[in-house]
C-alpha positions as CSV (number, residue, x, y, z in Angstrom):
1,X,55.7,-2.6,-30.5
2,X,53.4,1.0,-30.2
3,X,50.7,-0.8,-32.4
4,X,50.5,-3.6,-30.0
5,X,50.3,-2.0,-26.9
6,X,48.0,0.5,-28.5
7,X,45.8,-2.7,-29.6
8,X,46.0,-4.1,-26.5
9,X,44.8,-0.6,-24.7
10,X,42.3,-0.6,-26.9
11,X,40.9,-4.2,-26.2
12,X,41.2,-3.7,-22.3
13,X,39.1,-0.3,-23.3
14,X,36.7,-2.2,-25.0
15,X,36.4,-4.7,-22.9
16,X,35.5,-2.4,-19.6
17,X,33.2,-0.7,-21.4
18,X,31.4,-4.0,-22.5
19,X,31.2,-4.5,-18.8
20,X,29.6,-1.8,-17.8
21,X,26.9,-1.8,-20.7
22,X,26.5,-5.4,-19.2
23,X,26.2,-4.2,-15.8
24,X,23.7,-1.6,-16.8
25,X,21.3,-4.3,-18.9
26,X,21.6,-7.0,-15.5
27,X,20.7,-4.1,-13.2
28,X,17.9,-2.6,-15.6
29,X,16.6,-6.1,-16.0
30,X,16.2,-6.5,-12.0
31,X,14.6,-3.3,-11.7
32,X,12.1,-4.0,-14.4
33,X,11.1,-7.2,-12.0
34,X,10.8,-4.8,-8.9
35,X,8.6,-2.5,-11.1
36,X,6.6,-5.3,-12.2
37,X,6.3,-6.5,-8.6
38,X,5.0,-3.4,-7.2
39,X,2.7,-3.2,-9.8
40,X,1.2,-6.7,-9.4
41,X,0.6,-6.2,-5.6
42,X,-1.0,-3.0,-6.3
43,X,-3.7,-4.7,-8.5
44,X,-3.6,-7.7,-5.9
45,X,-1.8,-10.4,-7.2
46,X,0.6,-10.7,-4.3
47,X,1.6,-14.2,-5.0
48,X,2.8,-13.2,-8.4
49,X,4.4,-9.8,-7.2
50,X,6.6,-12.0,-5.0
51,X,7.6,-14.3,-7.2
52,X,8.5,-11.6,-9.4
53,X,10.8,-10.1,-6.5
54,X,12.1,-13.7,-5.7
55,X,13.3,-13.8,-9.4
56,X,15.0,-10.6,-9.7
57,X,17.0,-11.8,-6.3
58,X,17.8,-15.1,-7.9
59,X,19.5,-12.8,-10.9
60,X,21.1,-10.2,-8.5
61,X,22.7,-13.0,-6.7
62,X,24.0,-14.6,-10.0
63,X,25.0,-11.7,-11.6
64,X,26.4,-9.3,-8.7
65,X,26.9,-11.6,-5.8
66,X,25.1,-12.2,-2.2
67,X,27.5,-9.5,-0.8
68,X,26.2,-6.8,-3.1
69,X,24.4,-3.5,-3.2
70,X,22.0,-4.6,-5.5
71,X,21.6,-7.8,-3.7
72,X,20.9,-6.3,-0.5
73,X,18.3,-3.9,-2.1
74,X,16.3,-6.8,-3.3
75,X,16.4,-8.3,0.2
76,X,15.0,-5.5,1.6
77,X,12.0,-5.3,-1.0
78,X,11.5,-9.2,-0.1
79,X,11.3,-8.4,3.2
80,X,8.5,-6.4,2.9
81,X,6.9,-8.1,0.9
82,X,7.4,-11.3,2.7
83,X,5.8,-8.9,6.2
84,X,2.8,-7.4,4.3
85,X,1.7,-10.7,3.3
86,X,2.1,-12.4,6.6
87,X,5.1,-14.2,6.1
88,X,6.7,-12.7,8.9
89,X,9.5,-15.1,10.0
90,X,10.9,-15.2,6.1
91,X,10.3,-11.4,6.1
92,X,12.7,-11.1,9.2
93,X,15.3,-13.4,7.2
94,X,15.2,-11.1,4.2
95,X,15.9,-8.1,6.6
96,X,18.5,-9.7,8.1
97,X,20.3,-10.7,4.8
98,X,19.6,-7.0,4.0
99,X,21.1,-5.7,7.2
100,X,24.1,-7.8,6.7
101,X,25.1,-6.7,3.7
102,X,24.6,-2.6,4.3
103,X,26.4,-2.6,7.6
104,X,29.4,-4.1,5.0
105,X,29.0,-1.8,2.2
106,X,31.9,0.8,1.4
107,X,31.0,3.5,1.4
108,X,27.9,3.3,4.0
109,X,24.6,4.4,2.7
110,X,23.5,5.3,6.0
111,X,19.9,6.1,4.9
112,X,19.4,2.1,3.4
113,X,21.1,0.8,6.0
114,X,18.5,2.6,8.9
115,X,15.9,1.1,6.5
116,X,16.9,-1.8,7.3
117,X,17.3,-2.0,11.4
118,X,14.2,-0.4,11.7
119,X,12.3,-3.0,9.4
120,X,14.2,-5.4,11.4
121,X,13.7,-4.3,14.9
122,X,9.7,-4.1,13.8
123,X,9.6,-7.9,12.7
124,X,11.5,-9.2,15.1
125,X,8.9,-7.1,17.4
126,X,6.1,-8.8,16.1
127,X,7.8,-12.7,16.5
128,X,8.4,-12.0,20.2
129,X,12.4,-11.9,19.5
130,X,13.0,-8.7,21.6
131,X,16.6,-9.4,21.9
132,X,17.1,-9.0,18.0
133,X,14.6,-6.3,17.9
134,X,16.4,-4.3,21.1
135,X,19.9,-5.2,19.2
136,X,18.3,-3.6,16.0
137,X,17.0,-0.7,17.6
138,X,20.5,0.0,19.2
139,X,22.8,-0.3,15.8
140,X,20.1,1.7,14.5
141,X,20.1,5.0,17.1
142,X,24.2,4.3,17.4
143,X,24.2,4.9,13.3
144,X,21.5,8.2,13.7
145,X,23.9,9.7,16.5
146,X,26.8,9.8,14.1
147,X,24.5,11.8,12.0
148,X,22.6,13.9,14.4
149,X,22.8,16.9,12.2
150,X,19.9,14.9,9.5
151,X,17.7,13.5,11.3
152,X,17.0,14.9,14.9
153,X,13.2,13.8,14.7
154,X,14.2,10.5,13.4
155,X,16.0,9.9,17.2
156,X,13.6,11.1,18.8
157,X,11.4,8.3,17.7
158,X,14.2,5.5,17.8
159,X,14.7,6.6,21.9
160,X,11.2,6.4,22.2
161,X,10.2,2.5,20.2
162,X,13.3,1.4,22.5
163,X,12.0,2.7,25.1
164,X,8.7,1.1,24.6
165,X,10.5,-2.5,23.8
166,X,12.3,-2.7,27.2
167,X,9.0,-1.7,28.7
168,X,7.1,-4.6,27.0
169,X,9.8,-7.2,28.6
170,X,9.9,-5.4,32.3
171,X,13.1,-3.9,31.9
172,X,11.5,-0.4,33.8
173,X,15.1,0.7,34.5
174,X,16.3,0.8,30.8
175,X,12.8,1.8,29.3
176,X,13.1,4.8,31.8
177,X,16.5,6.2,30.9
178,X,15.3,6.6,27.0
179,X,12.4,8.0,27.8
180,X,14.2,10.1,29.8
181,X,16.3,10.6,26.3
182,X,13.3,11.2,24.3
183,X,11.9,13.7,26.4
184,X,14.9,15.7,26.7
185,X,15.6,15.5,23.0
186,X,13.5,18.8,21.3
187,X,15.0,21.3,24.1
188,X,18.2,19.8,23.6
189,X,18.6,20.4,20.0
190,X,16.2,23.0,20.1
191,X,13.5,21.4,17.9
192,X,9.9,22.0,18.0
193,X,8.3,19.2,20.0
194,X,7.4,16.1,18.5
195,X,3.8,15.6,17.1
196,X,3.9,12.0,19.8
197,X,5.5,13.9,23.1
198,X,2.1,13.7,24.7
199,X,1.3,9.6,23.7
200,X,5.4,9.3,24.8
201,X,4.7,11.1,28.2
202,X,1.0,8.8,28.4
203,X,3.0,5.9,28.1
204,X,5.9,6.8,30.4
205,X,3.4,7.9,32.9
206,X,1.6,4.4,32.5
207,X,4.8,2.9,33.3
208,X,5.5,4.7,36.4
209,X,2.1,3.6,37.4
210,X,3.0,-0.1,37.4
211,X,6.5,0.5,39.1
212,X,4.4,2.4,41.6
213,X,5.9,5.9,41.7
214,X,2.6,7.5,41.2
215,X,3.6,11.1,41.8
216,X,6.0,10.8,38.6
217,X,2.6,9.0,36.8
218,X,0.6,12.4,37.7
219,X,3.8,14.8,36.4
220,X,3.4,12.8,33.1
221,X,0.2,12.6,33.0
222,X,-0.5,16.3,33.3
223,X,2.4,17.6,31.4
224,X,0.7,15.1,28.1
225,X,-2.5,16.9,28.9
226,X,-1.0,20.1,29.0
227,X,0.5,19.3,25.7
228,X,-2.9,18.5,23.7
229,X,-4.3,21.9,25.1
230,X,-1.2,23.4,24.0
231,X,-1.5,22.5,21.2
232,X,-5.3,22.8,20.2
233,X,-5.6,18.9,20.2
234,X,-8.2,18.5,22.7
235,X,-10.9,17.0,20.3
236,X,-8.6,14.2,18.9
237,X,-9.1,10.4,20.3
238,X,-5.4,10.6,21.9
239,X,-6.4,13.4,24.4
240,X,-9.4,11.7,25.5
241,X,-7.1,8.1,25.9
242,X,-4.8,10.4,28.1
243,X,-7.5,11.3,29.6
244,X,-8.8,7.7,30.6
245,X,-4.7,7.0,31.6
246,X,-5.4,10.0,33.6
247,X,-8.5,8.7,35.4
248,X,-7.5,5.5,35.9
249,X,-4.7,7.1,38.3
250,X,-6.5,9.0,40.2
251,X,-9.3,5.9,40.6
252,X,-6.6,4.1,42.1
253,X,-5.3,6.2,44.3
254,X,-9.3,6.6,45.6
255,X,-9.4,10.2,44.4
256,X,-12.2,9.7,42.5
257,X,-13.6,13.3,42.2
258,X,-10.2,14.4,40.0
259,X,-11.1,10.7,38.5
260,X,-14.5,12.0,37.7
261,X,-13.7,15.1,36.6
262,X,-11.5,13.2,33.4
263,X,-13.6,10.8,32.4
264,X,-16.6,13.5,31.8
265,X,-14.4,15.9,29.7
266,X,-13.3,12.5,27.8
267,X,-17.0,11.9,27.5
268,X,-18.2,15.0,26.2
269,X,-15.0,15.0,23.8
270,X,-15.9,11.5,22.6
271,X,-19.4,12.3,22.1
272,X,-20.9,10.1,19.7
273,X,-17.9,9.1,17.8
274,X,-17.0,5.9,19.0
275,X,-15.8,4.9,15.6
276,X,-12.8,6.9,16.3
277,X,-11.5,4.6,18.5
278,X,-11.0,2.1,16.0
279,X,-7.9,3.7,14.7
280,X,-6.2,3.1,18.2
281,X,-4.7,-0.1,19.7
282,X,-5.8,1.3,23.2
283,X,-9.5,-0.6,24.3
284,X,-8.5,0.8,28.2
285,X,-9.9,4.4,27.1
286,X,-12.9,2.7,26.4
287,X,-13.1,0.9,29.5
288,X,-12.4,3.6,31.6
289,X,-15.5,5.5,29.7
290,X,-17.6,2.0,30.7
291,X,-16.8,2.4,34.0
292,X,-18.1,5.8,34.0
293,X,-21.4,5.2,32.2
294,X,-21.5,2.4,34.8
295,X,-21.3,5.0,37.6
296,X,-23.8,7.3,36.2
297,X,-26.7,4.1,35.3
298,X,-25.9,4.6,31.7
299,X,-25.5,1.0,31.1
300,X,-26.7,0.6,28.0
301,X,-23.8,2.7,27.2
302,X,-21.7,0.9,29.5
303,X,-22.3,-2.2,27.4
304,X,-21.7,-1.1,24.2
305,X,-18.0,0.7,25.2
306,X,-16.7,-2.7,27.1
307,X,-18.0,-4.8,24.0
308,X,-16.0,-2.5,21.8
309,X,-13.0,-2.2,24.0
310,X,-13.1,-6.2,23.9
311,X,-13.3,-6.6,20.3
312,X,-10.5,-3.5,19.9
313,X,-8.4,-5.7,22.5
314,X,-9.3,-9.1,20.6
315,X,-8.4,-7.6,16.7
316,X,-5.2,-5.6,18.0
317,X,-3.9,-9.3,19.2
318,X,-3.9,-7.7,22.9
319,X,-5.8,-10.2,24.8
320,X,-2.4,-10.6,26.9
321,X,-2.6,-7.6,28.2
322,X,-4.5,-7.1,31.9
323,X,-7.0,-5.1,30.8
324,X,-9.0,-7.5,28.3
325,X,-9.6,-10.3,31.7
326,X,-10.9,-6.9,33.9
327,X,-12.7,-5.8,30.3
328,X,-14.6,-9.6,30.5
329,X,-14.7,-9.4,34.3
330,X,-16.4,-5.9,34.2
331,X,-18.6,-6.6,31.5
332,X,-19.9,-9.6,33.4
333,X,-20.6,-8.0,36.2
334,X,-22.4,-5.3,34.0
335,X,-24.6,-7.9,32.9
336,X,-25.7,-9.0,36.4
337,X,-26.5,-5.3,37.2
338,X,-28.4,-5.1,34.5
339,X,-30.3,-8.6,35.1
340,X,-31.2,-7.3,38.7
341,X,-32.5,-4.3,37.2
């Protein structure tokens, strides 16, 4: 009777650890794919790199199961894959698989599973879904309060990205309240402040500008100013787009000497360097420069900064914005001025 229940230990044994080495060759066999992937879109095969992703999902899902950890970790690399190469509404199907099966996992790898929202919240974004992306954004700071000790700079940025997304669909109210969040965040938890504060306060303060509480526009706008001194920032391209922001303000409210005063130090900060604009989505600081190279008969200058705030507008997809109609609208009249001259 001992042999056989020591045989049968012994097969049970066997047969576990025949299972794992198993396990081990499937999961090495899926990560060789990965590797292989990454290194095909590196050299610019993209087509290839995907299908190489596409078939180490097909053997995650046959060999572990569409609920798995190793399943949803191929998603994820599909979904970026699927975004880089413009394939946005698949991309946003392999998140959401991914998503899926993290929120599930036991125990919660919390650092995957933030991968994923955010990847999520970012396609869904750039489709227009902006309930799914506000949804994402939401699971996503809910799972970085729970861990607040890790990742303080991490929430400061989620408040902020939701912030902006309830801004982009009108909702003023709610966009307020996490900037509000966001602002408050470094003091708080007695962090240094963020790198962004001063494009977070530009944007706040642009907000409050279209809601029409203009005094809280000019607190923002001067306390991101402030910051970029502060700082010793004043030469980057931000400062002088807050500066612009800035202007445009005070050319509403018809103070234009405080108007003026901006748009010459963003001027003489810009100098010559218009290429530095390129690297931001934001063709209003150029405008606001064109208007005052208008003001001061430069327009040869003037023409060159709204043709480059157009095609800055026109390349960043932001031709819906109300800027890019007063960009052509300005511009044409430029050229009128200039035909009378």
């Amino acid at each position: 009777m001992k042999y056989f229940i020591l045989l049968f230990t012994l097969f049970v044994i066997n047969n576990v650890f025949s299972q794992e080495i198993n396990s081990q060759t499937r999961s090495y066999h899926i990560d060789s794919l990965m590797r292989k992937a990454d290194t095909l879109y590196k050299e610019a095969f993209r087509e290839r790199a995907l299908e190489s992703i596409q078939k180490a999902k097909g053997l995650a899902e046959d060999n572990f199961g569409i609920n798995s950890k190793v399943y949803g970790d191929v998603c994820q690399r599909e979904g970026w894959y699927l975004e880089n190469m413009g394939y946005f509404k698949s991309a946003k199907n392999s998140y959401e698989s991914a998503v899926n099966i993290r929120q599930n996992e036991q125990p919660l790898h919390q650092g995957d599973l933030a991968e994923s929202l955010l990847s999520l919240a970012g396609i869904s974004r750039t489709l227009g879904d902006y309930n799914t992306a506000i949804s994402a954004m939401k699971s996503l700071i809910d799972l970085s309060e729970q861990s607040l000790h890790n990742d303080t700079n991490g929430l400061y940025e989620q408040y902020a990205e939701l912030a902006k997304l309830y801004r982009e669909i009108g909702h003023f109210s709610k966009a307020d309240s996490f900037y509000v969040k966001a602002s408050e965040l470094p003091e708080k938890f007695e962090i240094p402040i963020p790198e962004s504060m001063s494009l977070l306060l530009h944007d706040w303060a642009r907000m409050a500008m279209e809601m029409g509480h203009y005094q809280k526009a000019e607190e923002k706008f001067e306390r991101a100013k402030n910051l970029f001194v502060t700082k010793n920032k004043k030469n980057s391209p931000e400062y002088v787009m807050v500066l612009a922001g800035f202007a445009s303000l005070y050319t509403y409210l018809g103070r234009h000497d405080k108007s003026k005063e901006l748009l010459l130090e963003a001027k003489s900060r810009s100098a010559d360097g218009w290429w530095l604009f390129k690297k931001l989505p934001y063709g209003p600081v150029l405008i606001g420069l064109s208007d005052l190279y208008k003001q001061t008969d430069e327009l040869k200058k003037a023409e060159k900064l709204y043709l480059a705030a157009i095609d800055i507008m026109e390349s960043e997809g932001q031709t819906t914005v109300p800027e890019y109609p007063t960009a052509l609208q300005e511009l044409g009249i430029l050229y009128h001025q200039m035909g009378d001259d």
